[in-house]
N, C-alpha and C positions, 0 to 999 in steps of 0.2 A: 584581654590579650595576654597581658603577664602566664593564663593558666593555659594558652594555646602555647605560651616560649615552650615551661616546664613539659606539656606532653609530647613536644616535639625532639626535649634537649639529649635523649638520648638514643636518637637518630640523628643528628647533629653528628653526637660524638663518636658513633659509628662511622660517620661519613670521611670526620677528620682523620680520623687509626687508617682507615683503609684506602686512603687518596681518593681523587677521583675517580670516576666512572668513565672508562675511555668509551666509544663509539661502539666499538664490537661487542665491549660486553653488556651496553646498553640497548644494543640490537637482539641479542641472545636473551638476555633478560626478559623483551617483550614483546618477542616478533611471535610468540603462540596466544598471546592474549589479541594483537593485532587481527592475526590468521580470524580467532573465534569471536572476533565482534562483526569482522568482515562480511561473514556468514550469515552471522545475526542482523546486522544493521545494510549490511549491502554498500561499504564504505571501505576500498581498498584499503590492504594491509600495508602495502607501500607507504600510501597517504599517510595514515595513521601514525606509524612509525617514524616518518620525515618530520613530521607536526612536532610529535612526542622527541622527536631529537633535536630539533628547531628552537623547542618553547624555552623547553628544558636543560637547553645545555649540558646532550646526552645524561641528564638527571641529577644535572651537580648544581643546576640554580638555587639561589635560597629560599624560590616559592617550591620547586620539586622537594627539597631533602624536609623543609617545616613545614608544608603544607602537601604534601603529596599531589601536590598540582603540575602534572606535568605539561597540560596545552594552555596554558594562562588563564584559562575561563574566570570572568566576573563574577561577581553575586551577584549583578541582577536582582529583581521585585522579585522573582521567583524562586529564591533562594532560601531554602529554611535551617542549611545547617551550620558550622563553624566559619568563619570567618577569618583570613589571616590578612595584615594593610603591608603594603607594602609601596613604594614610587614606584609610577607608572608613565601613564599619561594623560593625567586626571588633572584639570588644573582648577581653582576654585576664584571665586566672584572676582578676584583682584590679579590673577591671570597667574596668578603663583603655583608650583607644582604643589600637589597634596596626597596624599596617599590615598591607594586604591583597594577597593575592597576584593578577595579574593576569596574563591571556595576553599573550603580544607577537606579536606577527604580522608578515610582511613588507611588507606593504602592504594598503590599506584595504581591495582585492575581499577579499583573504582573510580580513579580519574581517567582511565582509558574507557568505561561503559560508560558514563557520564558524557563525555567527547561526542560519544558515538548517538547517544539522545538528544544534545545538545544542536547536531546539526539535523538529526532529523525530525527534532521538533519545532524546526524553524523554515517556513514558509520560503522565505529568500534562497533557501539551499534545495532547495524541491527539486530544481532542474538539473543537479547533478546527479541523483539517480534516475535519469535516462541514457546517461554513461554505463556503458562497458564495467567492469572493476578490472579488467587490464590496462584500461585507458588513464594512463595514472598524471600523463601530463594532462588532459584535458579536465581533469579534478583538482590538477593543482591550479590551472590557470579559473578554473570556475569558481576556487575557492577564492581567489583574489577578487573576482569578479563580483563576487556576492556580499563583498567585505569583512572577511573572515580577518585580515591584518591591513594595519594602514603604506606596509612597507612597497612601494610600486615593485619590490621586484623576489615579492613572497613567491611567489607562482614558479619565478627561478629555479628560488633558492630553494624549496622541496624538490623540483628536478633536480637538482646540481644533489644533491643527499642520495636520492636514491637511484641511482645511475652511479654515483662512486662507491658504494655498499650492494649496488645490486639489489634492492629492496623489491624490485617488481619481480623477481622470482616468488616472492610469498604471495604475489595477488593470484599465484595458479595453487597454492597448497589447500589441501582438504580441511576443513575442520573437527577435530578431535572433542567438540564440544558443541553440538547440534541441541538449540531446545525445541521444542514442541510447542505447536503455533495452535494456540484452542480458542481464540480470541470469540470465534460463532461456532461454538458449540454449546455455549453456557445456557442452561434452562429457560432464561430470561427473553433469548434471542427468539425472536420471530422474523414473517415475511410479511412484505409488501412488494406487491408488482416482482415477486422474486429475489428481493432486495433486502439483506438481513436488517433488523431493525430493534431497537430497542426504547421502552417508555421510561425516562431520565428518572431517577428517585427520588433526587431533589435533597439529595447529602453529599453526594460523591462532586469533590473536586475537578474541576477541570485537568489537571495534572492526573488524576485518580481516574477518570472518563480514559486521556489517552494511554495509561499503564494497562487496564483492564480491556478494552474494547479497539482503540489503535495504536497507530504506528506514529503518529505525529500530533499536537498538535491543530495545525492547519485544517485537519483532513474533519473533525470535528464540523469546523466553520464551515469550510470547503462543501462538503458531501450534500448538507443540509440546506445551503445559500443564505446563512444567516451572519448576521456583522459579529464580530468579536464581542463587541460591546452590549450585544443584547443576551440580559440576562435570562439563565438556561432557569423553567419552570417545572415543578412535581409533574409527572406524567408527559410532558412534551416529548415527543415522537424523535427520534434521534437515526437517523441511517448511518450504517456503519460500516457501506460501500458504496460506489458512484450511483446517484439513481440514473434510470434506463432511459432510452433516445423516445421511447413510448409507449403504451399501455397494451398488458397481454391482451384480451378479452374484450377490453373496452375500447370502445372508440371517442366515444365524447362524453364532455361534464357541461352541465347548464350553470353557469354559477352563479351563485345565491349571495342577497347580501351582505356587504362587510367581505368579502372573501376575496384575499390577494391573489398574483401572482403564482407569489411563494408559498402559501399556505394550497393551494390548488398540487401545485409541482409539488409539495410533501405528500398529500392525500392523496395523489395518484401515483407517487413514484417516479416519476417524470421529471429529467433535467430540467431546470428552470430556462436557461438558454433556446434548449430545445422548446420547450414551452411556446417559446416568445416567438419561434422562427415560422413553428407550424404554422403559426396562427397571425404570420405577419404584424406581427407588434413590435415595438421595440421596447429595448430593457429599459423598465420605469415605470411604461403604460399598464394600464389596468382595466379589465374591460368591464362592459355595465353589466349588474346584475340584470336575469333574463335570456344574456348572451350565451348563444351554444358554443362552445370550443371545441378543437378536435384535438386529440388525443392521439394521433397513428399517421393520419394523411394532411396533405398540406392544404388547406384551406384557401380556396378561391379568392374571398373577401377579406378585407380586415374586418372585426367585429368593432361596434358600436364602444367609445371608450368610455369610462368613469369618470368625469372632468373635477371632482372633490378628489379631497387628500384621505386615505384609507391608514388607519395606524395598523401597526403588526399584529397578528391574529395567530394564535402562536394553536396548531397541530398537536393534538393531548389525547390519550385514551382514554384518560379518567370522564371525559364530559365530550365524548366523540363514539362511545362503542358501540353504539349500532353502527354507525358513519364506516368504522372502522372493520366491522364486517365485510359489511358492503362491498369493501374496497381492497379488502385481502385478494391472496391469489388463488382465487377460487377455479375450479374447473370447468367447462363447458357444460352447461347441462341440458342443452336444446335437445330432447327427445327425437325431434324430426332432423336433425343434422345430419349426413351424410356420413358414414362409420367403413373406412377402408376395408379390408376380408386381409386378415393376418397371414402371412407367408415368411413365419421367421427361417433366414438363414441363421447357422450359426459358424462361425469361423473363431479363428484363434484368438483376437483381439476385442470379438465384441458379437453383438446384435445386431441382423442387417434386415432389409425389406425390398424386397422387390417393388418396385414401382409396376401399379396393374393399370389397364385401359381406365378413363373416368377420374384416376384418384389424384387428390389436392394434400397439399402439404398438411392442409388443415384436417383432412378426414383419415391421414395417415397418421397424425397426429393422436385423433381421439381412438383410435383402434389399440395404439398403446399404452393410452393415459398420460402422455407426454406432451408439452407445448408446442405448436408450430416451430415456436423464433428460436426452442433449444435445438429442435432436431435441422431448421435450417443455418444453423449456427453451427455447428460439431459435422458437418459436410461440406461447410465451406463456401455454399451456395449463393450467387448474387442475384438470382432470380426467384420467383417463388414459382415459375413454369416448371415442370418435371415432364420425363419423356417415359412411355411405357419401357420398362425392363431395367429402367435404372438403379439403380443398388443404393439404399441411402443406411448410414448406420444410426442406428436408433438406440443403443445401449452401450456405449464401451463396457468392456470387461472388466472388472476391480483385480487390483494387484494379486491377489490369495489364488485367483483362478489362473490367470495367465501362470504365476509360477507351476501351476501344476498339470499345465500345459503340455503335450510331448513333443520334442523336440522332431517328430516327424512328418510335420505342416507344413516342410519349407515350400510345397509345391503348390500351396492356397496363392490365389491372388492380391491375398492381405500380407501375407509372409512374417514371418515370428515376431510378435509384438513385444515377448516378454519384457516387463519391467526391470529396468535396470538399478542395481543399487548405485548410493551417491559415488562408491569409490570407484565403477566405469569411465572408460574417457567417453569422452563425446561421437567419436568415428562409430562407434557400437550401434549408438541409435538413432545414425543418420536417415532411417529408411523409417522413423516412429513416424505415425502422424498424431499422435496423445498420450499424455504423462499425466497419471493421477499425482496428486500430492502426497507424498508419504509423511508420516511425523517426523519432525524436524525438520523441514526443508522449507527451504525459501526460494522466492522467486529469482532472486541473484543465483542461486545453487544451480535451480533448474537450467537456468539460461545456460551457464554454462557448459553441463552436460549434454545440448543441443548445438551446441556453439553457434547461437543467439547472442542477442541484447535484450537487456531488460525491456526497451523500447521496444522492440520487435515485437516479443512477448505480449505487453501489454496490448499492443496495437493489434495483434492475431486473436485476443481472449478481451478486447474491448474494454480491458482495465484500467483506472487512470490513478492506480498507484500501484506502487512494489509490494505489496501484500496478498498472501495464498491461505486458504483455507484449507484445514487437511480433509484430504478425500475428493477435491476439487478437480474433472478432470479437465486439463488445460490443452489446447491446439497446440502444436508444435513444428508443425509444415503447413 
C-alpha cells in the first residue's frame, strides 16, 4: 500500500494547488467518455455520469483523486490489478468496521470502461438493457433494484443529479468513438443450426472467452445451458448466440445412451427450454435412450423417461467429428424435392420472388440456395401458406449497392431504401423495413435511428441479447 500512496501522491498534490472539482467541470470533464461507452456498452450517458458524480464526489473523493476509482467498484475474486483499502462498509468477524478493498485504475476513462463491463458482465443487470438509453429514470431505479447501492433512495438521487445538470441531453449525443464489433468473424467461428459457434481451447479464461467472443459474462453460461460451476473442457462446443426454437432440416434425433437433455439442445442447436416443451417434458426429465424426439413440431406423447441419474456429457469436436458433421447446417439435398422456377425481381432494396401457382416456402427456398425459416423470417410471415402472386424478398441488398442506387426509384413500391449513416435522425428511415449492420454500430445505435427499443429490436430479429454482427441484416418494421 505504502507504493500505491507514492504513485498516487502527485495527483494528490495536484488536486490540493487546484481546489476542487466543482460539478460542471466534472461533467465537462466526462460527459464524452460517458457519450462513447454509451455507444459501446448501451448504458446511458446520464446514468454513467450521475454514478461517476455520485460515487465520486464530482471526483474530489479520496478513492477518485488515489485510486482513479470514480464508481466505488470492489475488487472482488475477479480482480487482478492494484488495489487501494479504504472504510467502507465492510465489517469483520467481531462486527467492527475494517477496511475495504478497492480497484485502482490508471486513469479515470478506465474506471468509466470498467463501470461499463462491470454491469454488463453481471447477470442481475441483464434486464436493464431492455431499457430505452433515454429512459434514464427507469436505469436509475433498476439499478437500485439490482443492488447496485444499499442507499433505499440511490434511484433518486441519480434522478435528482441529472435533471439539475441536464445530463439526459447526452443520452441523445452521437458517438465520436464507434469500435468495430468482429466478435464472429474470427476464422475459428463456425455454424451450427445457423448458430455461430466455437470449440473452447482449453487456455483462454473465462474473462478472456467474454473479451474475445462476448458481451457479458452470463451470456457464456446462458447461450450454452450450462451451470457456472461446470468446468469449461479442451474442445467443448461453446455457442456464441441464442441457440434456435428448432432444427433447419431436421426434424427429429433418436437418442442414444448417456445422452442428456442438454448435450441433445447443444448437438442440435436447439434451446433447451424449447427442447423440453416440444416434447412435453419437464425441465430436469430425461428421456430413455431409443426414444424419438422431435426436433420442429410438437409432439403428441410424452416420451418414455430415464428413471437413473445421467451425469453431464459435455459436446466436444475433438471426439464428436463425424457427429459434428452430421449436424452442421448442411443444405437440402433431396434430388427429388420440389425446386420452385426463379422469377427474380429486382428493385432498389433487394431481391424479390414472385410467388407462382404449386410453390412452398420450402421449394422457394431451394431455387435460391436459402433456408425456408430465413426467407420466412425477413418478410415477416406467421404462416408458412403463401398465395400465387405474392412478392416475398429473398436477398436484401448490401449497403455498397444501395448507395449507388439512383435516386430516381421513388416510384417502386419498395421506395428508397438507401442506407443511412449513424449521423441521420431517425424520421429519415421511417419507411426502412431492414438495416444491415455497418462497422461500429451497435444494436443500442441502431435502435435509436429507428426510434425503437433495444427490446423491440430484439423481439423483431428473435435476439435474446443486445449484441449485432457486422453485415447482419436486421428487421426494423
Amino acid at each position: 500500500m505504502q507504493n500505491t500512496f507514492l504513485i498516487f501522491l502527485g495527483v494528490l498534490s495536484a488536486s490540493v494547488a487546484l481546489g476542487k472539482i466543482t460539478p460542471e467541470e466534472y461533467i465537462a470533464s466526462y460527459k464524452q467518455i460517458a457519450i462513447d461507452e454509451m455507444h459501446r456498452a448501451g448504458i446511458p450517458a446520464s446514468i454513467t455520469l450521475a454514478q461517476g458524480y455520485l460515487e465520486s464526489g464530482c471526483g474530489n473523493s479520496e478513492l477518485a483523486v488515489k485510486a482513479n476509482n470514480h464508481f466505488g467498484i470492489k475488487c472482488h475474486t475477479d480482480w487482478k490489478g492494484d488495489a487501494f483499502y479504504i472504510e467502507d462498509d465492510d465489517y469483520d468477524e467481531n462486527g467492527e468496521l475494517k477496511k475495504s478493498c478497492f480497484r485502482v485504475y490508471r486513469n479515470a476513462e478506465e474506471s468509466y470502461v470498467d463501470h461499463s463491463d462491470f454491469l454488463t458482465g453481471r447477470s442481475r443487470y441483464a434486464f436493464l438493457f431492455e431499457l430505452r438509453t433515454s429512459d434514464y429514470k427507469g436505469w436509475a431505479h433498476g439499478l437500485k433494484k439490482a443492488g447496485y447501492a444499499t442507499n433505499p433512495k440511490y434511484g433518486d438521487l441519480l434522478i435528482s443529479i441529472i435533471e439539475r445538470y441536464g445530463l439526459q441531453q447526452y443520452d441523445l449525443e452521437k458517438s465520436k468513438k464507434m469500435l468495430a464489433n468482429n466478435r464472429l468473424s474470427n476464422d475459428e467461428v463456425f455454424r451450427i443450426n445457423d448458430i455461430p459457434a466455437i470449440a473452447y481451447d482449453g487456455n483462454m479464461s473465462i474473462r478472456g472467452l467474454r473479451d474475445k467472443y462476448f458481451t457479458a459474462e452470463w451470456q457464456i453460461f446462458k447461450y450454452n445451458d450450462i451451470d457456472p460451476k461446470t468446468p469449461l473442457r479442451k474442445g467443448m462446443i461453446l455457442y456464441l448466440k441464442p441457440k434456435r426454437r428448432s432444427k433447419g432440416h431436421l426434424t427429429t434425433h433418436t437418442v442414444q445412451e448417456s445422452e442428456t437433455m442438454q448435450y441433445i439442445s447443444q448437438l442440435r442447436g436447439i434451446k433447451l427450454k424449447k427442447l423440453y416443451k416440444l416434447n412435453g417434458m419437464a425441465p430436469g426429465e430425461e428421456a430413455k435412450p431409443g426414444e424419438v424426439l422431435t426436433l420442429k413440431d410438437k409432439r403428441g406423447l410424452k416420451p418414455n423417461l430415464y428413471t437413473g441419474t445421467l451425469a453431464f456429457r459435455y459436446f466436444t469436436i475433438l471426439n464428436e467429428g463425424a457427429l459434428y458433421e452430421a449436424v452442421s447446417n448442411q443444405p437440402d439435398t433431396d434430388p427429388n424435392a420440389p425446386v420452385a422456377l426463379k422469377n427474380t425481381l429486382e428493385k432498389p432494396d433487394g431481391l424479390y420472388h414472385e410467388v407462382g401457382a404449386g410453390e412452398t416456402l420450402m421449394s422457394i427456398a431451394r431455387a435460391y440456395n436459402k433456408s425456408w425459416e430465413e426467407i420466412k423470417e425477413q418478410n415477416g410471415l406467421t404462416t408458412d401458406n403463401l398465395t400465387v402472386g405474392q412478392i416475398l424478398l429473398i436477398e436484401p441488398r448490401k449497403a455498397e449497392a444501395l448507395e449507388s442506387t439512383p435516386s430516381d426509384t421513388t416510384n417502386s413500391d419498395i421506395g428508397d431504401k438507401e442506407q443511412p449513416s449513424f449521423e441521420e435522425k431517425p424520421h429519415a428511415l421511417e419507411n426502412a423495413a431492414f438495416h444491415t449492420v455497418q462497422k461500429g454500430e451497435t444494436l443500442f445505435a441502431i435502435s435509436r435511428l429507428y426510434g425503437l427499443t433495444v427490446a423491440e429490436l430484439m423481439f423483431l430479429n428473435r435476439l435474446e441479447n443486445p449484441s449485432v454482427a457486422l453485415g447482419v441484416s436486421l428487421r426494423v418494421r
